[in-house]
NUZAGU-279840 format. One line per 8 residues: number of its first residue (from 1); their letters; for each residue x, y, z of N, C-alpha, C. Coordinates in Angstrom, 1 decimal. Example, Ala and Ser with C-alpha at 12.3 -4.5 7.8 and 13.67 -1.06 7.14 Angstrom:
1 = as = 13.2:-5.7:7.8:12.3:-4.5:7.8:13.2:-3.3:7.8 | 12.8:-2.2:7.1:13.7:-1.1:7.1:12.9:0.0:7.9
END
This chain:
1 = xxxxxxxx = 3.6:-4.5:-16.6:3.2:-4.3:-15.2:3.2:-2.9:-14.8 | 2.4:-2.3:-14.0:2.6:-1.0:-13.7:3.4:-0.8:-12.2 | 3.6:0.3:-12.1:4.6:0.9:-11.6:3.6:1.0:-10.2 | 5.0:1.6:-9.1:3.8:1.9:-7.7:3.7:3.7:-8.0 | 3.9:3.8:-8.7:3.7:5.5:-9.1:2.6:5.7:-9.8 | 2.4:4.5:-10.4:1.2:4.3:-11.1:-0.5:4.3:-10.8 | 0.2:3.6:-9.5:-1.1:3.2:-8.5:-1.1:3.9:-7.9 | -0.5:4.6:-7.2:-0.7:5.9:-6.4:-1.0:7.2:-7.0
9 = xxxxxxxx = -0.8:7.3:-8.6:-1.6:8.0:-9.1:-3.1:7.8:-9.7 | -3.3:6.9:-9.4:-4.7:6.4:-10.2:-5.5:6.3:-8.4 | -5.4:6.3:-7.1:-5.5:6.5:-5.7:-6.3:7.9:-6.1 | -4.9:8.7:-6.1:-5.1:10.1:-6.2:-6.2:11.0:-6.7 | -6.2:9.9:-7.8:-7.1:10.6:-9.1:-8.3:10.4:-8.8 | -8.6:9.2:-8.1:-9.9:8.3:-7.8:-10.7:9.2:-6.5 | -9.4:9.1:-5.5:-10.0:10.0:-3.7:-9.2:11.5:-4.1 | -8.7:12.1:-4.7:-8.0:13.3:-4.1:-7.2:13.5:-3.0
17 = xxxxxxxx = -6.7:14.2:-2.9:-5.4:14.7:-2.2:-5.8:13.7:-0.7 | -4.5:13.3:-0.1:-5.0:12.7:1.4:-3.1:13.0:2.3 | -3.3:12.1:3.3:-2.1:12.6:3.9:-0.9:11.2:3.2 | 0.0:11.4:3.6:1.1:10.6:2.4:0.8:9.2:3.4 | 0.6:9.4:4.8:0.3:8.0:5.5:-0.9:6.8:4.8 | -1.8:7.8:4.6:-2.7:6.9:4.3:-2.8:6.5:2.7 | -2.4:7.6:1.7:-1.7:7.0:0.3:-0.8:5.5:0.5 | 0.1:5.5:1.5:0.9:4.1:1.6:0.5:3.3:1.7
25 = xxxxxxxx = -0.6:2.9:3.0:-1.4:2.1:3.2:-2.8:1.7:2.5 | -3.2:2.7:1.6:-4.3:2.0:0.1:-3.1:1.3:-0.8 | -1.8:1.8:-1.3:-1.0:1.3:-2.2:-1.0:-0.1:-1.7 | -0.3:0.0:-0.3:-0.4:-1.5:0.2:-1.5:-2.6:0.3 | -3.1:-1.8:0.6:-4.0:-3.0:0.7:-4.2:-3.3:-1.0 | -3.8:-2.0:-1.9:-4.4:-2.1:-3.5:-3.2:-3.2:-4.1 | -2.0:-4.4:-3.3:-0.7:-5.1:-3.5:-1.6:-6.1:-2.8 | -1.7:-6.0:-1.7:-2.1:-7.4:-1.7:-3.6:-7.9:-1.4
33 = xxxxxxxx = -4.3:-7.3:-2.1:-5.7:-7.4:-2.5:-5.5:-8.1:-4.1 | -4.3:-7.7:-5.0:-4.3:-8.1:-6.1:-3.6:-9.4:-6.2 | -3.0:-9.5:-5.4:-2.0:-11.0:-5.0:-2.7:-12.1:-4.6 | -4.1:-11.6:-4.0:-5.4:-12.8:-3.7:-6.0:-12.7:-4.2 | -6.6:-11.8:-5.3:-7.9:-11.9:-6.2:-7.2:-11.8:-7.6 | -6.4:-11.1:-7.7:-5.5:-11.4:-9.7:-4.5:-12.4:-9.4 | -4.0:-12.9:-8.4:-3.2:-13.9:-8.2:-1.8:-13.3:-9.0 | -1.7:-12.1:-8.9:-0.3:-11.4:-9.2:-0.3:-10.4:-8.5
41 = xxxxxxxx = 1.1:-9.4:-8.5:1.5:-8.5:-7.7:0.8:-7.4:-9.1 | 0.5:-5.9:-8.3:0.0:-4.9:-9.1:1.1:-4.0:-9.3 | 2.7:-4.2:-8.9:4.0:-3.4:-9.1:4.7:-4.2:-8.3 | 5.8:-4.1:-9.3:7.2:-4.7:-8.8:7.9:-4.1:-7.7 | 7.3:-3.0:-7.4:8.5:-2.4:-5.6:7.8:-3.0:-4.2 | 9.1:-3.3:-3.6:9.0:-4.3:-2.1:8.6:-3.1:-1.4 | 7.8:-3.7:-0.5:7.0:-3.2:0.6:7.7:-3.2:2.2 | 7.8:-2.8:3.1:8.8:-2.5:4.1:8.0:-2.6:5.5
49 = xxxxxxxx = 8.1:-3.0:6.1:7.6:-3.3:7.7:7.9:-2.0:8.3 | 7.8:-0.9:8.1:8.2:0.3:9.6:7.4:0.4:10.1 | 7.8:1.5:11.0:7.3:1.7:12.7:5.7:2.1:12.1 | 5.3:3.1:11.7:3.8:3.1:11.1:3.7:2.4:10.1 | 3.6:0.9:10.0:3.2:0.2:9.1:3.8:0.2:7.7 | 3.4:-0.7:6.9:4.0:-1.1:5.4:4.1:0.3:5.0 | 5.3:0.3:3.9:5.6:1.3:3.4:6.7:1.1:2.1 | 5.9:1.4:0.9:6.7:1.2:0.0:7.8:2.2:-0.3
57 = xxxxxxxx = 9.3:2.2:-0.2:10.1:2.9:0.2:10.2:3.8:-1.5 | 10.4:3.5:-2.4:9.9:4.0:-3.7:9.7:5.0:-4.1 | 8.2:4.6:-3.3:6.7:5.8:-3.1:7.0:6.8:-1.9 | 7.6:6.5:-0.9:8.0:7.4:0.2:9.1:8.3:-0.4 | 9.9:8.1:-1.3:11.1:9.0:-2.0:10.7:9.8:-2.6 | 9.4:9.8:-3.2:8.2:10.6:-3.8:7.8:12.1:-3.3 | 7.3:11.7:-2.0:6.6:12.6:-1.2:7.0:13.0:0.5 | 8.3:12.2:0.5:8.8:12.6:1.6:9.3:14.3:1.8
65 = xxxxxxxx = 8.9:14.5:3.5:8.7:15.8:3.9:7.4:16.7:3.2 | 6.6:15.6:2.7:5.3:16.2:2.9:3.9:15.3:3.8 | 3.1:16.4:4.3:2.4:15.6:5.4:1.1:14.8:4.4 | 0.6:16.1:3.4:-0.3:15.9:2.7:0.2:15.5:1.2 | -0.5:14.4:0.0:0.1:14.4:-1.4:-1.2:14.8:-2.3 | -1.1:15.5:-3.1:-2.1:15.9:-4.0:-1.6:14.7:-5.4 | -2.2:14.8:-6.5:-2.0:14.0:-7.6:-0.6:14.7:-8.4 | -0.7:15.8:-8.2:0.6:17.1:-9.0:1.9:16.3:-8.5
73 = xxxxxxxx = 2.0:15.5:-7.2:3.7:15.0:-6.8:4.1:13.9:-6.6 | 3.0:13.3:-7.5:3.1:11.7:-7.8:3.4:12.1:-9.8 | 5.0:11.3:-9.8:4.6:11.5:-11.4:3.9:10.3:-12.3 | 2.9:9.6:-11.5:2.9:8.3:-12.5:1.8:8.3:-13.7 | 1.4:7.0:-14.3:0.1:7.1:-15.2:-0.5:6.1:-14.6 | -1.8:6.4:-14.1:-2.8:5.6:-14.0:-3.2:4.8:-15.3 | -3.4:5.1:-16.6:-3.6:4.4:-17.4:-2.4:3.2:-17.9 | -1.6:3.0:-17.1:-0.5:2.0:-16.9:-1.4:0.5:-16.7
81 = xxxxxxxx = -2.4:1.0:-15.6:-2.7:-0.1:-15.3:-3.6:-0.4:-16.1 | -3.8:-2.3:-16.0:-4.7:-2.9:-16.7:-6.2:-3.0:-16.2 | -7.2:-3.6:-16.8:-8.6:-3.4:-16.5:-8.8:-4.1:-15.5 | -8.2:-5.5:-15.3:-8.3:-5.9:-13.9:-7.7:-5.0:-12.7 | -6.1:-4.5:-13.0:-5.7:-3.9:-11.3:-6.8:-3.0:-11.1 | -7.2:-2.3:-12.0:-7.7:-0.9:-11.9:-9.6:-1.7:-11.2 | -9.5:-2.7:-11.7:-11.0:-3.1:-10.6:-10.0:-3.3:-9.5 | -9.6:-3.8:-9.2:-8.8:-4.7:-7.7:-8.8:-3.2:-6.8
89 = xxxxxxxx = -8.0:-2.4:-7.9:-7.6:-1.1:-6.9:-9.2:0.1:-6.3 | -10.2:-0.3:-7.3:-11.4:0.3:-6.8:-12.7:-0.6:-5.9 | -12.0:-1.6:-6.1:-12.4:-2.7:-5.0:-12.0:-2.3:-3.6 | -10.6:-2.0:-3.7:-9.6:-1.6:-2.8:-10.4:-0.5:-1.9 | -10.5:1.0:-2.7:-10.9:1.8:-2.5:-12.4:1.6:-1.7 | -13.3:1.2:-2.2:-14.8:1.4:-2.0:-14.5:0.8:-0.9 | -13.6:-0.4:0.2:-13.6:-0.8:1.8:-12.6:0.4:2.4 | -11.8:0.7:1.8:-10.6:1.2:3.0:-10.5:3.1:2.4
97 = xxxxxxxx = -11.1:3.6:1.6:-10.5:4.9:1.2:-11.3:6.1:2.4 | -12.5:5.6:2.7:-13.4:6.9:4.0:-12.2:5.9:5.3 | -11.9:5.5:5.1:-11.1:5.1:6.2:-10.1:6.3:7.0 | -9.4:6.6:7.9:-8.3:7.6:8.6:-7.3:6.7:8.3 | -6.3:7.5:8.3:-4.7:7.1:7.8:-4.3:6.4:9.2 | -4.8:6.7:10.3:-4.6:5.7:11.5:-5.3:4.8:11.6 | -6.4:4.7:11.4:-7.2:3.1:11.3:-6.4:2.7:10.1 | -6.1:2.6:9.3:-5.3:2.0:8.5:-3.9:1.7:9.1
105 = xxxxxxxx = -3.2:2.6:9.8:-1.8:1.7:10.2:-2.6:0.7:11.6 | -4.1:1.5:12.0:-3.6:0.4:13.1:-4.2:-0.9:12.7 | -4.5:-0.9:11.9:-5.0:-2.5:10.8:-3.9:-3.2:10.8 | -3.2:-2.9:9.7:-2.0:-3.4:9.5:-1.0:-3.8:10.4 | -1.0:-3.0:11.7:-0.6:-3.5:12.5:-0.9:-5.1:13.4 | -2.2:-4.8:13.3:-2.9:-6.3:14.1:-2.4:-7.3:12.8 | -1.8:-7.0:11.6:-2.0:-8.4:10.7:-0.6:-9.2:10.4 | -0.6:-9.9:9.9:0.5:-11.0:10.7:1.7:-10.4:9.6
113 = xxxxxxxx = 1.0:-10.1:8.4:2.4:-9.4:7.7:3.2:-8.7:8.0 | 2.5:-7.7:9.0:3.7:-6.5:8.9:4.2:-7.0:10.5 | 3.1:-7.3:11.2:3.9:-8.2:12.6:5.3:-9.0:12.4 | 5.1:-10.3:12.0:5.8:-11.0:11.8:7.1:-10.2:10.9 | 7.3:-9.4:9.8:8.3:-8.7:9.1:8.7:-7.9:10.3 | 8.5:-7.1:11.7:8.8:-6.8:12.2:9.0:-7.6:14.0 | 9.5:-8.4:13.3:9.4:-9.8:15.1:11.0:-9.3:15.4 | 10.7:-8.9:16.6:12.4:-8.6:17.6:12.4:-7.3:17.6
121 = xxxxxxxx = 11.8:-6.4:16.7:12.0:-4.9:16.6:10.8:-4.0:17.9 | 10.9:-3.5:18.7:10.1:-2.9:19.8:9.6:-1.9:19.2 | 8.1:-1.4:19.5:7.3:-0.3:18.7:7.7:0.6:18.3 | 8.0:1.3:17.5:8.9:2.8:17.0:10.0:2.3:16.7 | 11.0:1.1:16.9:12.0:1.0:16.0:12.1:0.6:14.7 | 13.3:1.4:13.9:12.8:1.6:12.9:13.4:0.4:11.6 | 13.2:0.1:10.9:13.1:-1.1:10.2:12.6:-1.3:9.0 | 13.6:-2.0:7.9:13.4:-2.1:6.7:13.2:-3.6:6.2
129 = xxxxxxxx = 12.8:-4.5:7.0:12.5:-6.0:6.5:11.3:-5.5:5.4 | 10.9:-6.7:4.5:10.4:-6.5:3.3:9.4:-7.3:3.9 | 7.6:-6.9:3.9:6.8:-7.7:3.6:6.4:-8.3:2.3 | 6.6:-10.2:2.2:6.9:-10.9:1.1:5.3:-10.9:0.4 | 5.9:-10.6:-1.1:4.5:-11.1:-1.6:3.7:-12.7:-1.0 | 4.7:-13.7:-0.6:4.2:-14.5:-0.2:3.1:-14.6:1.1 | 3.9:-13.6:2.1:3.1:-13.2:3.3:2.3:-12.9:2.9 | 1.5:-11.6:2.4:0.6:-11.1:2.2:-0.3:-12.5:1.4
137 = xxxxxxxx = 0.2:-12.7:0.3:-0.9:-13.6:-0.5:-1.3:-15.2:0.6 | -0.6:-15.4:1.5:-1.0:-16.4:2.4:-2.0:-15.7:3.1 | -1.4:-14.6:4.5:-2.3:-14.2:5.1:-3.6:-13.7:5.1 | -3.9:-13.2:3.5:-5.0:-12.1:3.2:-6.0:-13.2:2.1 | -5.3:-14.1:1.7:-6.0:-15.2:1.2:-6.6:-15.8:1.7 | -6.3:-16.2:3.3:-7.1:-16.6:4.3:-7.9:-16.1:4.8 | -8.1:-14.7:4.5:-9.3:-14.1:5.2:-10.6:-13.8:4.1 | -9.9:-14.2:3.3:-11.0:-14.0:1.6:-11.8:-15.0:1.6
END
């Protein structure tokens, strides 16, 4: 299985450099886009409900205290991944990559995964509940 370093380098390699918000939120739709169409997770690291939406805390250890991430400060291998993720992940890509790193958190926000992972917590508080592979593959299945 590949790594979330993996996938965020094979992002990189695909769109070039972007801001680190919006790298979290492709990694996230490129998790559970693969959980409803490969009927598996594309990397073993849990996903996190914060104040600007899912965030794989992992991948945040990466590139934290930078605004922007180029491919040079991700160390992963895109060739990790298999022929399926690597469709899933340019599946991914071709709806959400011309997208802004805020239309992406404010997506995520309207959707019941990262809502619900964050129920009781007030906007900007900050919070590490895990959005469940389960959530995601219920709620995003439904909309497939």
């Amino acid at each position: 299985m590949a790594d979330v370093r993996d996938v965020a380098a094979f992002i990189l390699r695909q769109c070039g450099e972007m801001t680190a918000m919006k790298l979290q939120k492709l990694v996230y739709y490129a998790q559970v886009w693969s959980l409803v169409w490969d009927e598996r997770p594309l990397f073993p690291q849990r996903i996190e409900a914060w104040a600007n939406g899912p965030v794989c805390p992992d991948l945040y250890r990466l590139h934290q205290g930078l605004f922007r991430v180029g491919p040079h400060e991700i160390p992963g291998n895109p060739d990790e991944i298999d022929g399926d993720g690597q469709d899933t992940i340019r599946g991914v890509l071709n709806f959400y990559s011309d997208k802004s790193a805020q239309w992406l958190s404010d997506l995520s926000h309207q959707e019941a995964p990262w809502r619900d992972s964050r129920a009781g917590l007030a906007d900007g508080d900050r919070g590490s509940r895990e959005i469940t592979h389960a959530a995601m593959a219920e709620y995003y299945g439904g909309l497939s």
